[in-house]
N, CA, C and O atoms as a GROMACS GRO file, in nm:
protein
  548
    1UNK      N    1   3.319   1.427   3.311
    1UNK     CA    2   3.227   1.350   3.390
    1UNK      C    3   3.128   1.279   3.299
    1UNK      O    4   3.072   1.335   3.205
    2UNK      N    5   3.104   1.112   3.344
    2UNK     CA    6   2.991   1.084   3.261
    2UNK      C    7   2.896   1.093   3.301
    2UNK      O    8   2.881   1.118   3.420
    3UNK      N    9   2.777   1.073   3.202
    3UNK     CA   10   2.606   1.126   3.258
    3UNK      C   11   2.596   0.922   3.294
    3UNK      O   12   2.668   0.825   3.270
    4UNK      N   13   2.495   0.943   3.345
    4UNK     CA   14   2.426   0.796   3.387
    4UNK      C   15   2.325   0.782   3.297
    4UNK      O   16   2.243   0.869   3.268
    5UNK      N   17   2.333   0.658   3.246
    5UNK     CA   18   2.248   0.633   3.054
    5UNK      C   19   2.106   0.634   3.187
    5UNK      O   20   2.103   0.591   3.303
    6UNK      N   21   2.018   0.693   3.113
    6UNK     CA   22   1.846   0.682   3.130
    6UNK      C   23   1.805   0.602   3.136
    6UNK      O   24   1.852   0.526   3.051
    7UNK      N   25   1.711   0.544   3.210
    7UNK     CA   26   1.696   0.398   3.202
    7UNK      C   27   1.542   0.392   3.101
    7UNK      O   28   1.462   0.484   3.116
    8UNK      N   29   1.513   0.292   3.010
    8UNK     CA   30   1.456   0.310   2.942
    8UNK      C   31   1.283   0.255   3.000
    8UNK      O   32   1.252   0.167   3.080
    9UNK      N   33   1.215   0.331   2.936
    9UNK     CA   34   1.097   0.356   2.933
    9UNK      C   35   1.050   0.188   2.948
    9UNK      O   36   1.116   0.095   2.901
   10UNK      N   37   0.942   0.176   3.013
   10UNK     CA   38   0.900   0.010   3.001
   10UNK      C   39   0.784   0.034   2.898
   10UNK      O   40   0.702   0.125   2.904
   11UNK      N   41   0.791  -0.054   2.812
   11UNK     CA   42   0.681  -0.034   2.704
   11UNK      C   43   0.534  -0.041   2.746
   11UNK      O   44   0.520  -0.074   2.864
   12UNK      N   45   0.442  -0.022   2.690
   12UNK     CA   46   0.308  -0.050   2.724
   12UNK      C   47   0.279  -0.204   2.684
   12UNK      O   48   0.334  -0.256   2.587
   13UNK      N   49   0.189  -0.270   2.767
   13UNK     CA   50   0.215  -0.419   2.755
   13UNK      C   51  -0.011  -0.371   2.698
   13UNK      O   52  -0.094  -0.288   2.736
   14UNK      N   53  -0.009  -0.455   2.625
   14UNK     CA   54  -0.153  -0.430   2.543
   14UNK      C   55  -0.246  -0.577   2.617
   14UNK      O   56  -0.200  -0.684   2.659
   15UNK      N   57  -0.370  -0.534   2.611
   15UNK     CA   58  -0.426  -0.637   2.700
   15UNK      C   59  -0.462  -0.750   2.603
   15UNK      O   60  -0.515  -0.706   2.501
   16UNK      N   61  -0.450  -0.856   2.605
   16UNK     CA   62  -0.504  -0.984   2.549
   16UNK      C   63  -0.622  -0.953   2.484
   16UNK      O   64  -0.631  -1.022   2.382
   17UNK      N   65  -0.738  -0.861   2.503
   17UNK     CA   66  -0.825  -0.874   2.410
   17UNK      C   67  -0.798  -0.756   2.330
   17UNK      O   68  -0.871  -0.768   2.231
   18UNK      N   69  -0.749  -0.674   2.323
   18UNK     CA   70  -0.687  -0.576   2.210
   18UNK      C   71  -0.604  -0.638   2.123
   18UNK      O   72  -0.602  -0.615   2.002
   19UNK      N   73  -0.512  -0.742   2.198
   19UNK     CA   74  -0.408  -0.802   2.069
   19UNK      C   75  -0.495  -0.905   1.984
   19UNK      O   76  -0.484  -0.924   1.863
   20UNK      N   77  -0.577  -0.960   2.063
   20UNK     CA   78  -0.714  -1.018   1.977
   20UNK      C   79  -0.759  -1.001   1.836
   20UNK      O   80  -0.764  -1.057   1.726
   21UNK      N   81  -0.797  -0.862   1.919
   21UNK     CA   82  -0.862  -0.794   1.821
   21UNK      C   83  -0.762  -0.733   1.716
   21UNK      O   84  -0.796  -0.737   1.598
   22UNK      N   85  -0.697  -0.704   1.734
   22UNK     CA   86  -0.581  -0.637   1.645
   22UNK      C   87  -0.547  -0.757   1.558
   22UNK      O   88  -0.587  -0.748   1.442
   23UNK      N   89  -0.481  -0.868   1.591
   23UNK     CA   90  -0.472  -0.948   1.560
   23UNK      C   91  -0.596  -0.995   1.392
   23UNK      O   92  -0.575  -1.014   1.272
   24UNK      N   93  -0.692  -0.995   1.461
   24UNK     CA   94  -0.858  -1.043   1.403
   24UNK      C   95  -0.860  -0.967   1.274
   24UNK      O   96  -0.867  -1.020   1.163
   25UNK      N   97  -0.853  -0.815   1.301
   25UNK     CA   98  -0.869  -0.700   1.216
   25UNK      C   99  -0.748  -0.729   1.068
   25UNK      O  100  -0.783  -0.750   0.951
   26UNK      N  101  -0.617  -0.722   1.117
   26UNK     CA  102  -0.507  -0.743   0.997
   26UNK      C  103  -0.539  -0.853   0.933
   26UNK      O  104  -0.532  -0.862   0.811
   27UNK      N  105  -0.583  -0.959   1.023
   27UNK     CA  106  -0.613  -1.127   0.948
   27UNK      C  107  -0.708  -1.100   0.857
   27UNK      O  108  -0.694  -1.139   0.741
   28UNK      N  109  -0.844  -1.009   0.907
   28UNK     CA  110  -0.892  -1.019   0.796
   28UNK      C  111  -0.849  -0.932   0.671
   28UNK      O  112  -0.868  -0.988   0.562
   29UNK      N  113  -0.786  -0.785   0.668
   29UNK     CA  114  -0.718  -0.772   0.562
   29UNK      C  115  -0.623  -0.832   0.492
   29UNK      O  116  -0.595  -0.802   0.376
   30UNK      N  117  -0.559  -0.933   0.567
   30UNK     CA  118  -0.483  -1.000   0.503
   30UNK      C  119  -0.536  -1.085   0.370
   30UNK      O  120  -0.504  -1.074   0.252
   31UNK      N  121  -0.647  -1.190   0.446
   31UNK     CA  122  -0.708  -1.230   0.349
   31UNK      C  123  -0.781  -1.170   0.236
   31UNK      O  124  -0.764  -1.216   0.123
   32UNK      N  125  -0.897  -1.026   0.265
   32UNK     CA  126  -0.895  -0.967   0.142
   32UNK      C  127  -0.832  -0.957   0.024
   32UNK      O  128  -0.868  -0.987  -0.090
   33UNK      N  129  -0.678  -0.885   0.092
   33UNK     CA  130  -0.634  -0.881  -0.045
   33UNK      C  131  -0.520  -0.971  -0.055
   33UNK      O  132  -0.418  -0.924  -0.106
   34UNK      N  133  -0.520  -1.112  -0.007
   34UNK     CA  134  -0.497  -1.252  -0.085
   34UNK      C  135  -0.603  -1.270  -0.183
   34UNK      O  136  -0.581  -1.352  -0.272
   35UNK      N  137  -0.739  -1.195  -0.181
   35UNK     CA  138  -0.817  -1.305  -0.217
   35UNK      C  139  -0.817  -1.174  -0.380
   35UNK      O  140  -0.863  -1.203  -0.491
   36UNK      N  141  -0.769  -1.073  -0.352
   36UNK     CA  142  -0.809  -1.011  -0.445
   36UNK      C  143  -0.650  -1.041  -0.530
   36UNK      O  144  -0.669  -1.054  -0.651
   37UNK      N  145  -0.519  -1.053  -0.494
   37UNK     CA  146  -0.429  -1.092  -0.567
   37UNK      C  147  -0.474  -1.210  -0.636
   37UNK      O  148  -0.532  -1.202  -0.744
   38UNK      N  149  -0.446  -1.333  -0.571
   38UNK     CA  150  -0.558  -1.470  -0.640
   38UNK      C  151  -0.692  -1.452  -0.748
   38UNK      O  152  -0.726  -1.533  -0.834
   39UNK      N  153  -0.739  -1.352  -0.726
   39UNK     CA  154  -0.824  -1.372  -0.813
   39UNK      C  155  -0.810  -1.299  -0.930
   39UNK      O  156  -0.886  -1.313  -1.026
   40UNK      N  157  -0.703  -1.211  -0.927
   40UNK     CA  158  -0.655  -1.182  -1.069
   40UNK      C  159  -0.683  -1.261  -1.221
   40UNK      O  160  -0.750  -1.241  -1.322
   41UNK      N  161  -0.560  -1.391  -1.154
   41UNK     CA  162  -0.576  -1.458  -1.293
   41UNK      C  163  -0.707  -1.524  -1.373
   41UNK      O  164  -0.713  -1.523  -1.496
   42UNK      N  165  -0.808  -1.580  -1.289
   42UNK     CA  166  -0.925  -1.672  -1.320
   42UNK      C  167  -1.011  -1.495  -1.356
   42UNK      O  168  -1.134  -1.489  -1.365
   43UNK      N  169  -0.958  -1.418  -1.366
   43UNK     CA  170  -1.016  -1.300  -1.465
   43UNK      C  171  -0.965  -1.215  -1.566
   43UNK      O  172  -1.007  -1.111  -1.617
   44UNK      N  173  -0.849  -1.294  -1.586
   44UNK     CA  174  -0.775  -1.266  -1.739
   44UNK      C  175  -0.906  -1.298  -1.841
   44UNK      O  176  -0.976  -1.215  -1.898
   45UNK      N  177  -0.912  -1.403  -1.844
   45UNK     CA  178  -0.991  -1.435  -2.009
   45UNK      C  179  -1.115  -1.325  -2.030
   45UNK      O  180  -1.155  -1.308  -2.145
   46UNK      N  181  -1.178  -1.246  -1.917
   46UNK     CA  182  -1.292  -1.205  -1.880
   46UNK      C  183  -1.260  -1.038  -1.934
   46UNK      O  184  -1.348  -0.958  -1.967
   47UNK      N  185  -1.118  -1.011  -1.932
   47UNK     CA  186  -1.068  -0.889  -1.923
   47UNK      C  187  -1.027  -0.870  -2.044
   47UNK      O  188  -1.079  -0.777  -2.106
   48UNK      N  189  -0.929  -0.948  -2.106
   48UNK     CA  190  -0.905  -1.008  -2.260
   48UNK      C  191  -1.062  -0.970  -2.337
   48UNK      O  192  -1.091  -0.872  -2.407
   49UNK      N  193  -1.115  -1.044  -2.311
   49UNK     CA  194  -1.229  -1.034  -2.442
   49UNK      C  195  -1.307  -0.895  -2.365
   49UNK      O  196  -1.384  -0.856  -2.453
   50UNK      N  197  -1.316  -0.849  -2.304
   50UNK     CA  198  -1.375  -0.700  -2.249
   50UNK      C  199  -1.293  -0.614  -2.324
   50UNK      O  200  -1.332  -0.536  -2.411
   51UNK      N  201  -1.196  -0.630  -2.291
   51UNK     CA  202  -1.101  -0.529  -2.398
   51UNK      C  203  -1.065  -0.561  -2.534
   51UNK      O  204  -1.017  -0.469  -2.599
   52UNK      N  205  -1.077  -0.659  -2.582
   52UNK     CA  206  -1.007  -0.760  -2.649
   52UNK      C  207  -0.884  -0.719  -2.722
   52UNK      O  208  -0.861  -0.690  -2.839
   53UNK      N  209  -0.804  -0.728  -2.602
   53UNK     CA  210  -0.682  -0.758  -2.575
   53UNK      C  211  -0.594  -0.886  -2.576
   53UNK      O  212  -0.651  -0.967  -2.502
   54UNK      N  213  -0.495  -0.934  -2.620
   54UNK     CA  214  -0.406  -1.085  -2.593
   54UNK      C  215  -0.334  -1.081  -2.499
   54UNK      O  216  -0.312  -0.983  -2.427
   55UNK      N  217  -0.281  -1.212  -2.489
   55UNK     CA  218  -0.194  -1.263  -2.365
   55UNK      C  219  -0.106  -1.168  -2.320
   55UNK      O  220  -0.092  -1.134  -2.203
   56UNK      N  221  -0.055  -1.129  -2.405
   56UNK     CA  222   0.097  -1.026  -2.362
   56UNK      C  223   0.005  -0.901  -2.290
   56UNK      O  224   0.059  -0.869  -2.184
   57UNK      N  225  -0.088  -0.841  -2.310
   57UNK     CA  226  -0.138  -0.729  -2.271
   57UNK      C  227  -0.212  -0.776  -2.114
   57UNK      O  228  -0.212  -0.719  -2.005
   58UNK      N  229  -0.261  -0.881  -2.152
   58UNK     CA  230  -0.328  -0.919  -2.040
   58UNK      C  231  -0.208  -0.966  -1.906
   58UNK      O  232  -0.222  -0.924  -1.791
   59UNK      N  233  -0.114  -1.042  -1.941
   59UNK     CA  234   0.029  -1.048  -1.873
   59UNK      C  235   0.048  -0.904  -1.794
   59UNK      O  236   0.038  -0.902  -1.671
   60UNK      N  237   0.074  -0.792  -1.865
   60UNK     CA  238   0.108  -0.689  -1.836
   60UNK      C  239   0.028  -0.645  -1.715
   60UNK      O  240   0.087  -0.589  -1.622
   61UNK      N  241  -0.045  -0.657  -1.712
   61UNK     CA  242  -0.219  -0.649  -1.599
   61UNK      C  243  -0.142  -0.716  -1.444
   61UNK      O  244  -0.145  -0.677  -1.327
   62UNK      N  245  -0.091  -0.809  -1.499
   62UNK     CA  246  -0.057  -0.919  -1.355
   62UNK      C  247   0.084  -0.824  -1.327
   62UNK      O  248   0.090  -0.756  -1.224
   63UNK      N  249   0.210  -0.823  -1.435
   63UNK     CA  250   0.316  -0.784  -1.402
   63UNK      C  251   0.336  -0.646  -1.358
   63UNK      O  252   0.451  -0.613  -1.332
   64UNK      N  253   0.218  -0.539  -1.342
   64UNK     CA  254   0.232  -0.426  -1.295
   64UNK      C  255   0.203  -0.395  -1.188
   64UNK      O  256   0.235  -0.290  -1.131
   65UNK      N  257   0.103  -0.529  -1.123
   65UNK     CA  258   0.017  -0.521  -1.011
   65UNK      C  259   0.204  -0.571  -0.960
   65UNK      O  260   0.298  -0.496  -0.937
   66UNK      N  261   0.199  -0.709  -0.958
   66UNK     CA  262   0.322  -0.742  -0.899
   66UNK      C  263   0.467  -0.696  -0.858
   66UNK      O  264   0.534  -0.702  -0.754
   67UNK      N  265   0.484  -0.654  -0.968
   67UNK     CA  266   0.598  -0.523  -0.952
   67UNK      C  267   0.587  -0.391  -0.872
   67UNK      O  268   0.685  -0.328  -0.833
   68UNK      N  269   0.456  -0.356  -0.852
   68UNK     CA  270   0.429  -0.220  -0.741
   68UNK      C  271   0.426  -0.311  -0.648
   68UNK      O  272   0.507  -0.285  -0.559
   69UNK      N  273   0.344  -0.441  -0.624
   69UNK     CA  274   0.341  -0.467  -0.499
   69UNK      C  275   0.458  -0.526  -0.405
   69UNK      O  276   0.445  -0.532  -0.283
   70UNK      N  277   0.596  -0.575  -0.487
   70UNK     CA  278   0.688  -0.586  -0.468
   70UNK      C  279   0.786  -0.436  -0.417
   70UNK      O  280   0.856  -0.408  -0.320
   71UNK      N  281   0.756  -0.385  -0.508
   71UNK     CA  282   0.825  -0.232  -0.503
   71UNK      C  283   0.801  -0.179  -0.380
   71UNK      O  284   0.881  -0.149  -0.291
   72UNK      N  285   0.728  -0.174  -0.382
   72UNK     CA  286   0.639  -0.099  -0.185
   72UNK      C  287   0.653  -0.170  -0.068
   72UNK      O  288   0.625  -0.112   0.037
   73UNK      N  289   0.686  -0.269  -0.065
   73UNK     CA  290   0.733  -0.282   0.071
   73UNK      C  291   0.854  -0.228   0.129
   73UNK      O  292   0.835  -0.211   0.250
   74UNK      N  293   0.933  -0.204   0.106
   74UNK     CA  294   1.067  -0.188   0.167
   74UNK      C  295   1.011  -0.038   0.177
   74UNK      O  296   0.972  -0.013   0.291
   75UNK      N  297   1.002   0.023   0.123
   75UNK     CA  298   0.961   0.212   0.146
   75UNK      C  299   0.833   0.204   0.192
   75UNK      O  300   0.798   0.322   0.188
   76UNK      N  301   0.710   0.120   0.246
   76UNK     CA  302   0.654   0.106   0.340
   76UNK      C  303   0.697   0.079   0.474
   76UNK      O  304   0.618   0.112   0.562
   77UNK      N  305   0.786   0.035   0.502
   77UNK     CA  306   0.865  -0.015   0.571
   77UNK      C  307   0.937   0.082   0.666
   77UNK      O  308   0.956   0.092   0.788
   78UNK      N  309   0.974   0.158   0.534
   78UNK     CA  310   1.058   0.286   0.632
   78UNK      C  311   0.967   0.395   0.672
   78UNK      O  312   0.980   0.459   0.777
   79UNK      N  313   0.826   0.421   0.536
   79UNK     CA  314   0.759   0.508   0.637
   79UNK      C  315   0.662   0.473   0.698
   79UNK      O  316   0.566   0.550   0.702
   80UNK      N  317   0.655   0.350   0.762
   80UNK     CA  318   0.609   0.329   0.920
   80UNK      C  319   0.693   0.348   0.995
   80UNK      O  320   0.661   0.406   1.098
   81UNK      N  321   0.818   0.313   0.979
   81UNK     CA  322   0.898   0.377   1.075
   81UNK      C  323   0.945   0.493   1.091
   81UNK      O  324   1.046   0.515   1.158
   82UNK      N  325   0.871   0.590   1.027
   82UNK     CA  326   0.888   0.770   1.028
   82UNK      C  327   0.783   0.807   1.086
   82UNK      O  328   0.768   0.875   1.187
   83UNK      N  329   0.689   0.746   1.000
   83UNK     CA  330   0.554   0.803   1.093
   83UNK      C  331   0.434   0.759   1.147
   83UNK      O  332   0.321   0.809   1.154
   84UNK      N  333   0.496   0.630   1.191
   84UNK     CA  334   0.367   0.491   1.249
   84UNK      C  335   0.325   0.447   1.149
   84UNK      O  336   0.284   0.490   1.041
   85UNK      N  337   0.351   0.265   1.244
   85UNK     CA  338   0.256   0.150   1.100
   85UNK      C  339   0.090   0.204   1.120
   85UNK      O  340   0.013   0.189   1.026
   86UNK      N  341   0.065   0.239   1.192
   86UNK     CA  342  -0.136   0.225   1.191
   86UNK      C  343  -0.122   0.355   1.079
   86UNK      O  344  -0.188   0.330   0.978
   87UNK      N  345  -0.058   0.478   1.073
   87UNK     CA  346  -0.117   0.539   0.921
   87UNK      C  347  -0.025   0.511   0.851
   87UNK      O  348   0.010   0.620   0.806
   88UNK      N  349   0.026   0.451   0.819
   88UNK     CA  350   0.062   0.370   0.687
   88UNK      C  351   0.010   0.254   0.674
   88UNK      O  352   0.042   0.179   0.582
   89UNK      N  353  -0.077   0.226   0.764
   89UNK     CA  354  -0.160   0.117   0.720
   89UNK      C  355  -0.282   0.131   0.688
   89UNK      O  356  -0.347   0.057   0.615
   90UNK      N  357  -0.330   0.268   0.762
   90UNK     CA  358  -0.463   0.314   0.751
   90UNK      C  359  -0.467   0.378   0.559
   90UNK      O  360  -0.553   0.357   0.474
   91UNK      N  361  -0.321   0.468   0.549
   91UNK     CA  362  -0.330   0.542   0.413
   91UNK      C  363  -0.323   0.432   0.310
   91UNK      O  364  -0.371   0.469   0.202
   92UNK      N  365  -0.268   0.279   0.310
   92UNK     CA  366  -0.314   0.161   0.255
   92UNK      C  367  -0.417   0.131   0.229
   92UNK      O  368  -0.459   0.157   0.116
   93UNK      N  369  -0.490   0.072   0.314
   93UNK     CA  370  -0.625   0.085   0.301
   93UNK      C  371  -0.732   0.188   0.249
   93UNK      O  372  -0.852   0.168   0.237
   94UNK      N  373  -0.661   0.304   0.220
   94UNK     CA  374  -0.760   0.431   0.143
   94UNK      C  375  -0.664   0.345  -0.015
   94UNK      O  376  -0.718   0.263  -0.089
   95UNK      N  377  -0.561   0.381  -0.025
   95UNK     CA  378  -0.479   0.335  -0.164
   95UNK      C  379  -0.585   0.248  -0.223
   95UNK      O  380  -0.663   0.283  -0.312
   96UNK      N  381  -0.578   0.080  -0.139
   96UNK     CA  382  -0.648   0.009  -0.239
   96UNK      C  383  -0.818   0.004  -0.218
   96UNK      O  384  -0.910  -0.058  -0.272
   97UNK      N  385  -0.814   0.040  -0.179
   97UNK     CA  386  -0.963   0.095  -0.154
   97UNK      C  387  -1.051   0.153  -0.290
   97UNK      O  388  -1.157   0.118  -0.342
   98UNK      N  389  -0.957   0.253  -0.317
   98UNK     CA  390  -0.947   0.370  -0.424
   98UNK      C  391  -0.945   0.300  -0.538
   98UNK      O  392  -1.039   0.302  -0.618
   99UNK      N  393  -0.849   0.240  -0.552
   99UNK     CA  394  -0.813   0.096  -0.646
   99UNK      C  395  -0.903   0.010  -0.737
   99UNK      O  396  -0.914  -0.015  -0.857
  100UNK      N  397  -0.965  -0.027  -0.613
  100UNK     CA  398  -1.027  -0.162  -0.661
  100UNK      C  399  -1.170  -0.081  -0.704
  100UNK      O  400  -1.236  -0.123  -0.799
  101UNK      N  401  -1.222   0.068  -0.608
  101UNK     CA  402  -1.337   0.126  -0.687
  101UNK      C  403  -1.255   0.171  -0.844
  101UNK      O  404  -1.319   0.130  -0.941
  102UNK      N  405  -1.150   0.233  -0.874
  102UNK     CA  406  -1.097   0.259  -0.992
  102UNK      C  407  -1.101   0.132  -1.118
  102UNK      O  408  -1.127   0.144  -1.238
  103UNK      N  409  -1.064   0.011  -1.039
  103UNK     CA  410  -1.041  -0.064  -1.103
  103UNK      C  411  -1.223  -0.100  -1.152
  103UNK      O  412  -1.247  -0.120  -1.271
  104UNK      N  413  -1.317  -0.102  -1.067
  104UNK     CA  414  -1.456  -0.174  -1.076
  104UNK      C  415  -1.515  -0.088  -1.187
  104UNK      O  416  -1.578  -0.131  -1.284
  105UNK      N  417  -1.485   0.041  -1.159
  105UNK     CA  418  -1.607   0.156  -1.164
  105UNK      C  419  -1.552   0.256  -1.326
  105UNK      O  420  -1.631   0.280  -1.417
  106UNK      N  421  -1.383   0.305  -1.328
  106UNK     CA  422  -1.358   0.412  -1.399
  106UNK      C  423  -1.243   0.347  -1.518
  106UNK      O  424  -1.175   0.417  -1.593
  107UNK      N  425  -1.242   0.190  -1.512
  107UNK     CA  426  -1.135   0.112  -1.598
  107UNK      C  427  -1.220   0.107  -1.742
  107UNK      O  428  -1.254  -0.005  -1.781
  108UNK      N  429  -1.249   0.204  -1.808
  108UNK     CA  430  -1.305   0.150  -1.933
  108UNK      C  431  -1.232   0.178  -2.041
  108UNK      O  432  -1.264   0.192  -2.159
  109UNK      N  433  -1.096   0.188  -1.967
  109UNK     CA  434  -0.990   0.218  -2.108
  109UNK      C  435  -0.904   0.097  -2.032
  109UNK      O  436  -0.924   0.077  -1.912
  110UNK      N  437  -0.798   0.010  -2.114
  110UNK     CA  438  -0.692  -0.028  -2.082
  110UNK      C  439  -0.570   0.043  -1.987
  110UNK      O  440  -0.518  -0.021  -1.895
  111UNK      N  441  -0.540   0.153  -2.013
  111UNK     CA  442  -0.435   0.187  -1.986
  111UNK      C  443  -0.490   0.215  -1.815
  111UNK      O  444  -0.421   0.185  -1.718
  112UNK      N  445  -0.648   0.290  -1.806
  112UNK     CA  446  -0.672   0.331  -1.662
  112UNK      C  447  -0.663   0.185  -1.622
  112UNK      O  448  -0.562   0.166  -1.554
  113UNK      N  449  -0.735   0.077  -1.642
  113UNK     CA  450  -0.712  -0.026  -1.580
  113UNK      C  451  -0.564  -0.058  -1.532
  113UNK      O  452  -0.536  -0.081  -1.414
  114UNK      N  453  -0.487  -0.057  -1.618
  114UNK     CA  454  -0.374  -0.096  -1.588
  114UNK      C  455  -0.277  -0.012  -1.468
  114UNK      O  456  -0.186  -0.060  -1.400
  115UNK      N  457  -0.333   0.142  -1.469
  115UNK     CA  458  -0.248   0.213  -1.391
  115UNK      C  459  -0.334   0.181  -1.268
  115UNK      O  460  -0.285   0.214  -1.160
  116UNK      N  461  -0.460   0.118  -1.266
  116UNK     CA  462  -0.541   0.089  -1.121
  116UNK      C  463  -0.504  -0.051  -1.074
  116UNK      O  464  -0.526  -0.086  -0.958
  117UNK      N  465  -0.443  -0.137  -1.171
  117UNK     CA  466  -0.384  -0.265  -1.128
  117UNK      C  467  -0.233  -0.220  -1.058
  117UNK      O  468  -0.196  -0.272  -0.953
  118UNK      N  469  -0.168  -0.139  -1.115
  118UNK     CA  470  -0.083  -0.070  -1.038
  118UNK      C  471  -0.058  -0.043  -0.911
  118UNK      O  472   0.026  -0.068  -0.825
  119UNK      N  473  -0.162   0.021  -0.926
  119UNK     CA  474  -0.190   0.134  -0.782
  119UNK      C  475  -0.216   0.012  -0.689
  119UNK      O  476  -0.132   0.001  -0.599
  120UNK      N  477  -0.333  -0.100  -0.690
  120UNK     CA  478  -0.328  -0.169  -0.607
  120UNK      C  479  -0.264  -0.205  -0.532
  120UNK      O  480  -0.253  -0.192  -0.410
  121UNK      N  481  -0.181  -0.292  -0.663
  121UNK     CA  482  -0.080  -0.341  -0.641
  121UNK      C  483   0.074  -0.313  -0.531
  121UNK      O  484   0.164  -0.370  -0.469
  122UNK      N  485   0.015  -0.175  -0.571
  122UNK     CA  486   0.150  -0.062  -0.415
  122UNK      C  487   0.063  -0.072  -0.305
  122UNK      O  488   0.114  -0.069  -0.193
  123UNK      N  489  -0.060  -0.083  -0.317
  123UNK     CA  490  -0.128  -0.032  -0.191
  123UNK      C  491  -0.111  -0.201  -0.129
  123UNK      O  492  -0.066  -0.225  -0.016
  124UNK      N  493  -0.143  -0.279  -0.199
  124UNK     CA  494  -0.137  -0.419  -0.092
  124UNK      C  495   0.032  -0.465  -0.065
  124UNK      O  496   0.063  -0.541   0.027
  125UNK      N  497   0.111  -0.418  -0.140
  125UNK     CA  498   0.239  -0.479  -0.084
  125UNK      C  499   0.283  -0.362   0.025
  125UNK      O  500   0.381  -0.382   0.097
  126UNK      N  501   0.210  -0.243   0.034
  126UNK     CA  502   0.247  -0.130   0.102
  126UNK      C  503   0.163  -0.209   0.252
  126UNK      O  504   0.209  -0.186   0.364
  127UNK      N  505   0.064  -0.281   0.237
  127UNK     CA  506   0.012  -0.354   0.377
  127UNK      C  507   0.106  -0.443   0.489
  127UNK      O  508   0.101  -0.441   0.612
  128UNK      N  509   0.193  -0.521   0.400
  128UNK     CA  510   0.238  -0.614   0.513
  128UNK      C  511   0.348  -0.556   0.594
  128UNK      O  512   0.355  -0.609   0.705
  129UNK      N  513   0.436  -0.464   0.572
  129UNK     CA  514   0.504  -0.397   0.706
  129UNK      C  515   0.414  -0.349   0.797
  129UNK      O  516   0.430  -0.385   0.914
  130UNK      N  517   0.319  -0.272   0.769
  130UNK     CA  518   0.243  -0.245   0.854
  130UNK      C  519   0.190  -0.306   0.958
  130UNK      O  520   0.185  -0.288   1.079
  131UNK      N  521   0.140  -0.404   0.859
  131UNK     CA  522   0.040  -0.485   0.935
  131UNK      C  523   0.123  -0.611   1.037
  131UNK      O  524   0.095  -0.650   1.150
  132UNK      N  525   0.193  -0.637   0.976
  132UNK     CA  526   0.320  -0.736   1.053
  132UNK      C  527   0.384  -0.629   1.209
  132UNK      O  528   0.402  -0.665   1.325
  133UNK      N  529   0.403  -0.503   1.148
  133UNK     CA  530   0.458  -0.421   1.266
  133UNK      C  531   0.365  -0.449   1.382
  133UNK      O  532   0.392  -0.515   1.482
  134UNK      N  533   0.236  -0.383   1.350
  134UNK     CA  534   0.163  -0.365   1.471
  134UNK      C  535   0.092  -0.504   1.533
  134UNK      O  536   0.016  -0.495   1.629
  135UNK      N  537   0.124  -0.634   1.470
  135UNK     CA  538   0.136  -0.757   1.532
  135UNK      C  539   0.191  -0.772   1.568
  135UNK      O  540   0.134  -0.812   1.669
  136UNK      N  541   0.343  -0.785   1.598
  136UNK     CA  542   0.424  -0.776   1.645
  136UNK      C  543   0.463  -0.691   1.797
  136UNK      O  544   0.477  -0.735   1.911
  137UNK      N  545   0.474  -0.523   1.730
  137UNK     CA  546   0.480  -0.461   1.827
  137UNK      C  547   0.339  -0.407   1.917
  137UNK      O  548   0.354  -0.341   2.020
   0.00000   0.00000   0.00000
């Protein structure tokens, strides 16, 4: 005998000023950390002679941020879909959070800088599944 498929759940429909707002909230993280990727480079030369460090080292600064932030999406991706985009978006937002105080406050060696350009770097590419999910859904 077959069973009769379940009929599925009707989703929750969100009211126009929650998607607003939801909406409002990601936009503005979005832009944050556009503005903090972008402003990387016009603070090479600043970072260079702070450390005084050369091009290749200072390169390395950009290519580690980029490479985590590349790296992290796709396994952001999946764990919003294990265990909701809002805390994987929320534990993002602690990531670069953490980050950018690491990066401001405890970078007085190269190498911490660099592992805090890192870290960012996962924490903001670890943002846009998230943040795309719960626009979306």
């Amino acid at each position: 005998m077959m069973d009769s498929p379940t009929p599925a759940r009707p989703e929750p429909v969100a009211s126009p000023s929650g998607v607003v707002g939801r909406v409002a909230v990601l936009s503005l993280g979005w832009v944050f950390l556009y503005l903090d990727r972008v402003l990387i480079l016009p603070l090479l030369p600043i970072v260079g002679h702070e450390f005084g460090i050369g091009d290749t080292l200072r390169g390395l600064i950009v290519s580690a941020y980029f490479v985590f932030y590349v790296g992290m999406q796709i396994p952001a991706g999946i764990l919003g879909d294990r265990y909701g985009p809002g805390r994987v978006l929320f534990a993002t937002y602690l990531l670069v959070g953490f980050s950018l105080i690491g990066i401001g406050v405890l970078s007085h060696w190269y190498l911490v800088l660099l592992a805090f350009a890192a870290l960012h770097g996962a924490g903001a590419g670890a943002y846009y599944s998230g943040s795309y999910s719960l626009t979306i859904g």
